[in-house]
C-alpha positions as CSV (number, residue, x, y, z in Angstrom):
1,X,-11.1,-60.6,56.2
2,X,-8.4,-62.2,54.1
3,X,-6.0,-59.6,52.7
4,X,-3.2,-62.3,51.1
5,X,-5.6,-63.6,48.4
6,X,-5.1,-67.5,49.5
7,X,-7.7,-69.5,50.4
8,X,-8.6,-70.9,53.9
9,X,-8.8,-74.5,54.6
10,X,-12.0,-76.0,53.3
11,X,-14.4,-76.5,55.9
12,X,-17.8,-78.4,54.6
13,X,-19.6,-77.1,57.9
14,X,-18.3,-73.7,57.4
15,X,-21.4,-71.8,58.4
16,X,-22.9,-69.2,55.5
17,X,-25.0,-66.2,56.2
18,X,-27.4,-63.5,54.7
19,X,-26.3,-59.9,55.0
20,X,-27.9,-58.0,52.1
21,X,-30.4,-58.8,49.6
22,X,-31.9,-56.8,46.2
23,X,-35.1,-57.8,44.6
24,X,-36.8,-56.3,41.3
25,X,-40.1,-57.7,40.7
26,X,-43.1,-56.2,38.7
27,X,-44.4,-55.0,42.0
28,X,-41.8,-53.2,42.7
29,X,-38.1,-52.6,42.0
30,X,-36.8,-53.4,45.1
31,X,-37.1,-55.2,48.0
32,X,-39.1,-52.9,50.7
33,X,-41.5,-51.9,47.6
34,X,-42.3,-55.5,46.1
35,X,-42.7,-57.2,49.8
36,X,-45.3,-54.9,51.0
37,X,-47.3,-54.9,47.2
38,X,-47.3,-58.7,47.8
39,X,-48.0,-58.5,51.3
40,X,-50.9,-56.3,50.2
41,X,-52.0,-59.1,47.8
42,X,-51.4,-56.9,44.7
43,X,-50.8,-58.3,41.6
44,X,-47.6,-57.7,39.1
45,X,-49.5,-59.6,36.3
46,X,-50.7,-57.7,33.4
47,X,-51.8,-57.5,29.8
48,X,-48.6,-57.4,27.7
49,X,-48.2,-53.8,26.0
50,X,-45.0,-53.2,24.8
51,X,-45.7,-55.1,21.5
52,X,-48.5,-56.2,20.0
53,X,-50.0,-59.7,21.5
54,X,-53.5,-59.1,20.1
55,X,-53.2,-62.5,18.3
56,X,-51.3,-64.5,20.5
57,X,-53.1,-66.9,22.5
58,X,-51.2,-66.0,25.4
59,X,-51.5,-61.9,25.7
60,X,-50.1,-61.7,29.5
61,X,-47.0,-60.9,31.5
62,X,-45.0,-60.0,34.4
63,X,-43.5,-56.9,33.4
64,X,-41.1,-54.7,35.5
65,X,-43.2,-51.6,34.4
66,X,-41.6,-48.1,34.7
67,X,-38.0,-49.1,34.3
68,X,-34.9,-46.9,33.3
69,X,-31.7,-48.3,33.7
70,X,-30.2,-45.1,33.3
71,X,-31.2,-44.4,36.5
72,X,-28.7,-47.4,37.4
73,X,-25.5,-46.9,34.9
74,X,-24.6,-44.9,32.4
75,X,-26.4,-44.8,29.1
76,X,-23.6,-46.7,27.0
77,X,-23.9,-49.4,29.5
78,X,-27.6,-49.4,29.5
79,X,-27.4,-50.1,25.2
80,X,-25.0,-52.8,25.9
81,X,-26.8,-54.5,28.7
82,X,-29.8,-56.5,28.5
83,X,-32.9,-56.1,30.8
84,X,-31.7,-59.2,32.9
85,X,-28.7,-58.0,33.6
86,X,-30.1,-54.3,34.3
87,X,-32.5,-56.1,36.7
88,X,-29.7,-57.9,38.5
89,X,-26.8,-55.1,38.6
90,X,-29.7,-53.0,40.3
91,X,-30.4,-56.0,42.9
92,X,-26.8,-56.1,43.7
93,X,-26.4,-52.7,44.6
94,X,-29.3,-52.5,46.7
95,X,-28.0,-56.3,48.5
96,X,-24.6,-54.7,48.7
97,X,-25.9,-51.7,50.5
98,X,-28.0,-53.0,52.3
99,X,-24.9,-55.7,53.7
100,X,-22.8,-52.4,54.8
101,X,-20.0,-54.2,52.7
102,X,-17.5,-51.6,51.6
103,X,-15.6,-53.3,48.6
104,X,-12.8,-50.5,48.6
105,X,-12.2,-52.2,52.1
106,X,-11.9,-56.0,51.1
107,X,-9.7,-57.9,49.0
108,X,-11.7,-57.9,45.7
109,X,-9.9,-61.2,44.9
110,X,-12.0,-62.8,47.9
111,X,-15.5,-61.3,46.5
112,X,-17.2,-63.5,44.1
113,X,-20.1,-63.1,41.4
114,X,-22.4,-66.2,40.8
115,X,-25.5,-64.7,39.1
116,X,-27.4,-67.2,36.7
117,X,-30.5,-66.7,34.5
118,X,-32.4,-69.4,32.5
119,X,-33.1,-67.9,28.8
120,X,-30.5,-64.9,29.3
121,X,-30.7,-62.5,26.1
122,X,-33.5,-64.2,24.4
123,X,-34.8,-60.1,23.2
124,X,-32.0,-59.2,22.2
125,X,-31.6,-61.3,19.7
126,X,-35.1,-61.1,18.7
127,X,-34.6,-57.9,18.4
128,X,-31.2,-57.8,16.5
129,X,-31.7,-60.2,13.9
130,X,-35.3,-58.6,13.0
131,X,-32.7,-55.7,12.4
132,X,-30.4,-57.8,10.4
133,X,-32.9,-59.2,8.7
134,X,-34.6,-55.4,7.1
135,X,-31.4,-53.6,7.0
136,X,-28.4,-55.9,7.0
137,X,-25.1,-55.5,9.3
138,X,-25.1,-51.7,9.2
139,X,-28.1,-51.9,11.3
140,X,-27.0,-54.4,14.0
141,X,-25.8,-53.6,17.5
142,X,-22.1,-55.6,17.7
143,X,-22.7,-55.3,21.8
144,X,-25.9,-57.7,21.2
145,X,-23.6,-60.6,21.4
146,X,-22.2,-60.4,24.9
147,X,-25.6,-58.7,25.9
148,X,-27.1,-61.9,24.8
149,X,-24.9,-64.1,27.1
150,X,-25.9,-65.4,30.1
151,X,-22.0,-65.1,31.4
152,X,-22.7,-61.9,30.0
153,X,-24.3,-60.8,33.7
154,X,-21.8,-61.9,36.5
155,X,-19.0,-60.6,34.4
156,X,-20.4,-57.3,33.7
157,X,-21.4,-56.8,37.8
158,X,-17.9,-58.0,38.6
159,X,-16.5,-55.5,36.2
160,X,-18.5,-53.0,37.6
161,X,-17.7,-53.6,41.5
162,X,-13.9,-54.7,40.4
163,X,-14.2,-58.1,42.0
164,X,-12.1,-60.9,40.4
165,X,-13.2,-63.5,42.8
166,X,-15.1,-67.2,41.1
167,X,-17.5,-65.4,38.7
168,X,-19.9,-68.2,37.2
169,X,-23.4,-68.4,35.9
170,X,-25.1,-71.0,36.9
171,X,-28.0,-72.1,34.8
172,X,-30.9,-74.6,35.6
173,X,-33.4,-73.6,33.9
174,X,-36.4,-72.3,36.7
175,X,-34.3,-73.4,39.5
176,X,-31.4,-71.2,38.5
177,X,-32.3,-68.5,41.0
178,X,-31.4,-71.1,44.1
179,X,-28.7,-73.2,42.2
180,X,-26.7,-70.4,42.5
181,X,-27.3,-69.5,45.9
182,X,-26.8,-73.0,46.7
183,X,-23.7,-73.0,44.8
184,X,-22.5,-70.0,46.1
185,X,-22.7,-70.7,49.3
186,X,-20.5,-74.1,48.8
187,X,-17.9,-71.9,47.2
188,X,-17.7,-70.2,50.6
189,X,-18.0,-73.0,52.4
190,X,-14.8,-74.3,50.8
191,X,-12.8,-71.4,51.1
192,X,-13.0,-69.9,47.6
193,X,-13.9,-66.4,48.6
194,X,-15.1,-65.1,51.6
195,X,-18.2,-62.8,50.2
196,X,-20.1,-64.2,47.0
197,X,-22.4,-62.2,45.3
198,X,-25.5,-64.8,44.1
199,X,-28.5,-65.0,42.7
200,X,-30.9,-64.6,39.5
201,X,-32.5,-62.8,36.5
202,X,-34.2,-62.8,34.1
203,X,-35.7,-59.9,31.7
204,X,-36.6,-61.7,28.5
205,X,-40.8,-61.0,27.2
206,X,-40.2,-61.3,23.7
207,X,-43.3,-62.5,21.4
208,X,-40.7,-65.8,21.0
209,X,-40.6,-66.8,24.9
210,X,-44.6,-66.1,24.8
211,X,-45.0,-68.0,22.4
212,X,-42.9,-70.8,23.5
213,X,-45.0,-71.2,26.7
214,X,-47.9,-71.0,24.7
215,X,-47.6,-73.8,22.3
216,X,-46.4,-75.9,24.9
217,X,-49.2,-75.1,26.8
218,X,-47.6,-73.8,29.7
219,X,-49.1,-70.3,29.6
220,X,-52.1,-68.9,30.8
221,X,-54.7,-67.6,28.2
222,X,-57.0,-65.8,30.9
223,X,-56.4,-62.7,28.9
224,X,-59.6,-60.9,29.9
225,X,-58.3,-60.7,33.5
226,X,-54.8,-60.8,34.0
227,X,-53.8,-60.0,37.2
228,X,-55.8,-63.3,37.9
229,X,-54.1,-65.0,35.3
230,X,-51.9,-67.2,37.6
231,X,-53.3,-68.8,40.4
232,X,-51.1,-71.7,42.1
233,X,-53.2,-74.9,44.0
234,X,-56.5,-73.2,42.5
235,X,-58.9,-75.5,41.0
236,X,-59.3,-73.2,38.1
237,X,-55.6,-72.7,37.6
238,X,-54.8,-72.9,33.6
239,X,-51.3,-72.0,34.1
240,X,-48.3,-69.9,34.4
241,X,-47.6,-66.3,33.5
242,X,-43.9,-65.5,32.1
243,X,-42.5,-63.0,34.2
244,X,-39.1,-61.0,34.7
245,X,-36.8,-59.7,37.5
246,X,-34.2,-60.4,40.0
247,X,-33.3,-61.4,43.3
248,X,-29.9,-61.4,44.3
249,X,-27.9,-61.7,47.6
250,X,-25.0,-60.9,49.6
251,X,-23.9,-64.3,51.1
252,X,-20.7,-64.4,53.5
253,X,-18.7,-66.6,55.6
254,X,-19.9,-66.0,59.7
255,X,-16.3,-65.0,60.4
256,X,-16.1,-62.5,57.3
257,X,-19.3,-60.8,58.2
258,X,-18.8,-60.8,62.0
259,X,-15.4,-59.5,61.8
260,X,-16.7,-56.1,59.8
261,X,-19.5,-56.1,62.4
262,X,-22.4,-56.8,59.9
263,X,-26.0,-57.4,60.7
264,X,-26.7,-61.1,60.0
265,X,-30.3,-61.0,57.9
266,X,-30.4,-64.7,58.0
267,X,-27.9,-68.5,57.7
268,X,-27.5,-71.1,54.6
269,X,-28.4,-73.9,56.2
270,X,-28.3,-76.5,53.0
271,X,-29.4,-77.1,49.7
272,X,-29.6,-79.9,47.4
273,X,-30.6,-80.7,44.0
274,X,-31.7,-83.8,41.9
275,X,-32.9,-84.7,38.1
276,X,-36.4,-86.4,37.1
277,X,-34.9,-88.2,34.5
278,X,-38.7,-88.2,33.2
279,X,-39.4,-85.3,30.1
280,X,-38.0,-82.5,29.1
281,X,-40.9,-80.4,29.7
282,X,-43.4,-82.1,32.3
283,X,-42.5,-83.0,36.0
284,X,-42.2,-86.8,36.9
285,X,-46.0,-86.5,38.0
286,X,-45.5,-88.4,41.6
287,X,-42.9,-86.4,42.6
288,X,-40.7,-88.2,43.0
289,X,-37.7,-86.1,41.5
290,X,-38.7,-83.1,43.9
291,X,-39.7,-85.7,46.9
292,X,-35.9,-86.6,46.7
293,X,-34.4,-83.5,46.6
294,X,-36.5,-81.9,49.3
295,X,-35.6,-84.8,51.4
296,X,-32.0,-84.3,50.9
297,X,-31.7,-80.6,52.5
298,X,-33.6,-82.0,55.5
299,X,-31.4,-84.8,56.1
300,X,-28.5,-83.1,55.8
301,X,-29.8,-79.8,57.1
302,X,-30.1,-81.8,60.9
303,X,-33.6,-80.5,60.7
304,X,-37.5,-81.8,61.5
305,X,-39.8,-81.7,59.1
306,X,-42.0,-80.2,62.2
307,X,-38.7,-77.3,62.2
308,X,-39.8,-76.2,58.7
309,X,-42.3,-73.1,59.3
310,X,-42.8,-72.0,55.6
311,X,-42.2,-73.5,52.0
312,X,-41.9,-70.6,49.4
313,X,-43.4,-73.3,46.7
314,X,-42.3,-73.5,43.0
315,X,-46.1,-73.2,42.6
316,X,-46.1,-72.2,38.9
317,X,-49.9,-71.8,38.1
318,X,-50.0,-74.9,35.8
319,X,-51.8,-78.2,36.6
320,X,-49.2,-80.7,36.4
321,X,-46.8,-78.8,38.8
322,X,-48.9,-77.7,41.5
323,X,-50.1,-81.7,41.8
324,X,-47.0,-82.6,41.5
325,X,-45.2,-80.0,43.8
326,X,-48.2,-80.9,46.6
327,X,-47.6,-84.8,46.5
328,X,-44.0,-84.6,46.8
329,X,-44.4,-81.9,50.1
330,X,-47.1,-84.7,51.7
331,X,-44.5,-88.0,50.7
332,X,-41.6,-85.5,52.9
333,X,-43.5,-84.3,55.3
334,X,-46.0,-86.7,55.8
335,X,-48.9,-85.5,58.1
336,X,-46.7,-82.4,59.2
337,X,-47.0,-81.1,55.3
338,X,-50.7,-80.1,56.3
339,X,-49.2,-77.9,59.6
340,X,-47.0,-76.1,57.2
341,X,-47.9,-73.0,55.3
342,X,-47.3,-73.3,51.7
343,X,-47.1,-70.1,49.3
344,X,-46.4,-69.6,45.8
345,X,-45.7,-65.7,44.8
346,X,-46.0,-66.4,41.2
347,X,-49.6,-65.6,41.8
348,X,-48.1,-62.2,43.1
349,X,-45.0,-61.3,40.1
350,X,-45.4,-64.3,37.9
351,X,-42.9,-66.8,37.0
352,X,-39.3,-65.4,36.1
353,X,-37.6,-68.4,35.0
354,X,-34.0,-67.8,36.2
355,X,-35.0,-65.4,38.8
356,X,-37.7,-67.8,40.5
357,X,-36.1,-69.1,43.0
358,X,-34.0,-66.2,43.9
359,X,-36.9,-64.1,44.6
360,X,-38.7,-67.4,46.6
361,X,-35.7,-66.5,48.7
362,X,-36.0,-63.1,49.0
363,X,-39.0,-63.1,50.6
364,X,-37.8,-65.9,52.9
365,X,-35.1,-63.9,54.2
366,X,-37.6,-61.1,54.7
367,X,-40.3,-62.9,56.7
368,X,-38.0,-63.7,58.9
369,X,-37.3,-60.1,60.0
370,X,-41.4,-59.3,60.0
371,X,-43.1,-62.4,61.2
372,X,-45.3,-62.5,58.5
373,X,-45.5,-64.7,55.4
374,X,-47.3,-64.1,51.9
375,X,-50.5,-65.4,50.7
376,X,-50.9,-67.2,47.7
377,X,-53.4,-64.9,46.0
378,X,-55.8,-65.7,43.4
379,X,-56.6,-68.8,45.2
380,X,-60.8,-69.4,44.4
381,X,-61.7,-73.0,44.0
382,X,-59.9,-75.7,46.1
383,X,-58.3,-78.6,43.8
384,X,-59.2,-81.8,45.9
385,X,-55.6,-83.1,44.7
386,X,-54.1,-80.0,46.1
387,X,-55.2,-79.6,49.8
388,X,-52.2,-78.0,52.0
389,X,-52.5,-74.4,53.8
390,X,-51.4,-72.5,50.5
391,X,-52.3,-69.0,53.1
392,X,-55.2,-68.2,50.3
393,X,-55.1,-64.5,49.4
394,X,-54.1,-62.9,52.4
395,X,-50.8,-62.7,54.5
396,X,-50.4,-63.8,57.9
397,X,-48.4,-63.3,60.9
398,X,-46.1,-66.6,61.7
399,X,-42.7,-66.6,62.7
400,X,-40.4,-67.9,60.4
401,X,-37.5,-69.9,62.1
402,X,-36.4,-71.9,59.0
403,X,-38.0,-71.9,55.9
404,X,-37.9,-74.4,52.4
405,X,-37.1,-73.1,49.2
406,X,-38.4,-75.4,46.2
407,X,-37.2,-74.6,42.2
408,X,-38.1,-77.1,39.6
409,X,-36.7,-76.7,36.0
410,X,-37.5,-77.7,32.3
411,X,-35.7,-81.4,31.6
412,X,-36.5,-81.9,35.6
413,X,-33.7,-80.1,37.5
414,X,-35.2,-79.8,40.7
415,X,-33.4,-77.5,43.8
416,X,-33.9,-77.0,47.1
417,X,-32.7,-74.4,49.2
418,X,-33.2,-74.3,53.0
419,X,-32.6,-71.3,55.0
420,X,-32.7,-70.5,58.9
421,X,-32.9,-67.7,61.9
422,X,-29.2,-66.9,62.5
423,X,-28.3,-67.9,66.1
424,X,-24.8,-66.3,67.0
């Protein structure tokens, strides 16, 4: 612990660990709850409800049912927050718990917040400028305009815990979620702050962002069976289903978390990133974008493709992705790729944009405490361009000694996130 607020030399190899983790998904609002649903092979997936979709093409979400965030904060904050960053201040505190971390302990200025999301308060303004619009300023919420921000949700979480540490959102579109982790953990490794708080949200189903996904058809329209609606490396896929939540995490440097004794959930071990270059909407379709990053963490993770026991897929539901996403694993991994499970849990919660990728990691880190991985569920028809071990609709016991994170984003930001058994 550093109690004289400078920073330590920087030290790229500077190992990074795990020790706390939150998760809300629509299966659950935290991590316990949402692992076994998916582990179950429930679905989060569901008609939408809370406005009326009857005559939009697309009439499904992910939906974090059952929510009260006064249960989390005070009701003042809970009108001046939006659902993202309700979803992410709940993730925290259950990661912060869960890490034993006692922040009246530490030097706050050595605790960091780098929490991203992709579309941020895209509701809230819906919402406020339908207001605007029938009743003119008298009617309008002045707190919608930080609530909208995306900055708006590492700043409030650091106000709340009193950190003043690097607090950043990072935002890259659907790989947000492991950008930030990945990010995060560099911040560490370079002697910024020894604990960052990291990961991603989202909590944005507006008839707008439907819509959006709709028209550029990205969206599922298997409205008459909705928990089916997504199913990644199907043959009968027809697309993604907009979802919400958060994962977030409590990364540290090794000597910060073994000097306070904490139980090490899992290590960092590298991530990288690249850009398509191709459309703003569609993946380069060879994947080659996604081939290079993933081929970056395992070069300069030190590790075998034959080391890799589990890819936690971007695995979106659409056709163009999941082809994509499969050719790029076979051009890394070459004949390996087939020995490798391969799941997408977008089948499971949906597709949560800036969350994605933070939740992909969630689930990592929890496989590797129960030696079990998730299925890829609504998996029917095989597509014969998409013929890996996607672990079709039921979970399996494998130990998980490193695992591959993938997050691809709109304009082709692509991020990969590799993370591995901690060995003291």
């Amino acid at each position: 612990m550093h109690t004289n607020g400078h920073s330590p030399a920087a030290n790229p190899s500077r190992r990074v660990v795990i020790t706390g983790v939150g998760l809300v998904t629509p299966l659950g609002h935290d991590l316990p709850t949402s692992w076994a649903q998916m582990a179950a092979g429930k679905s989060g997936t569901s008609a939408i409800t809370h406005w009326d979709a009857s005559e939009f093409p697309t009439q499904i979400n992910g939906r974090v049912n059952d929510w009260d965030a006064n249960a989390y904060m005070d009701r003042k904050e809970a009108r001046r927050t939006g659902r993202g960053t309700q979803f992410a201040y709940k993730a925290a505190q259950d990661a912060i718990a869960m890490s034993g971390l006692d922040l009246e302990q530490e030097d706050k200025r050595r605790i960091g917040v780098e929490i991203g999301l992709a579309f941020g308060g895209w509701d809230i303004v819906e919402e406020e400028s339908a207001k605007l619009a029938a009743g003119g300023p008298r009617r309008f919420n002045p707190a919608a305009g930080t609530a909208a921000l995306i900055s708006g949700t590492p700043t409030f979480i650091a106000i709340k815990l009193g950190v003043t540490g690097p607090t950043n959102s990072q935002v890259t579109a659907c790989a947000t979620g492991i950008t930030s982790i990945g990010e995060a953990s560099r911040r560490l490794q370079r002697g910024d702050a020894d604990v960052m708080i990291a990961g991603g949200a989202e909590g944005y189903l507006s008839p707008m962002i439907i819509t959006t996904f709709s028209r550029l058809g990205a969206a599922s329209t298997n409205n008459a069976n909705p928990e089916k609606a997504c199913a990644p490396f199907s043959g009968n896929r027809d697309g993604m289903v907009v979802a919400e939540g958060a994962g977030v995490f409590v990364l540290e440097t090794l000597e910060h978390a073994q000097a306070r004794g904490a139980t090490i959930l899992a290590e960092f071990a590298v991530y990288s990133n690249s850009e398509d270059a191709y459309d703003m909407v569609a993946p380069e379709p060879t994947g080659t974008g996604a081939m290079t990053c993933m081929s970056l963490a395992l070069a300069e993770s030190g590790l075998a493709p034959s080391d890799i026991d589990w890819i936690v897929a971007h695995g979106t539901g659409t056709m163009l992705n999941d082809t994509m996403e499969t050719a790029a694993i076979k051009r890394v991994f070459g004949e390996v790729a087939y020995a490798i499970p391969v799941t997408s849990i977008k089948s499971s919660i949906g597709h949560a944009m800036g969350a994605a990728g933070a939740q992909s990691a969630a689930v990592l880190v929890k496989s590797m405490q129960e030696n079990r991985i998730l299925p890829t569920i609504n998996y029917e028809i095989p597509d014969p361009d998409c013929d890996l071990d996607y672990v079709p609709n039921e979970s399996r016991a494998h130990r998980v000694d490193a695992g591959l994170c993938n997050g691809f984003g709109l304009g082709g930001q692509n991020a990969t996130l590799v993370l591995k058994r901690f060995v003291a």
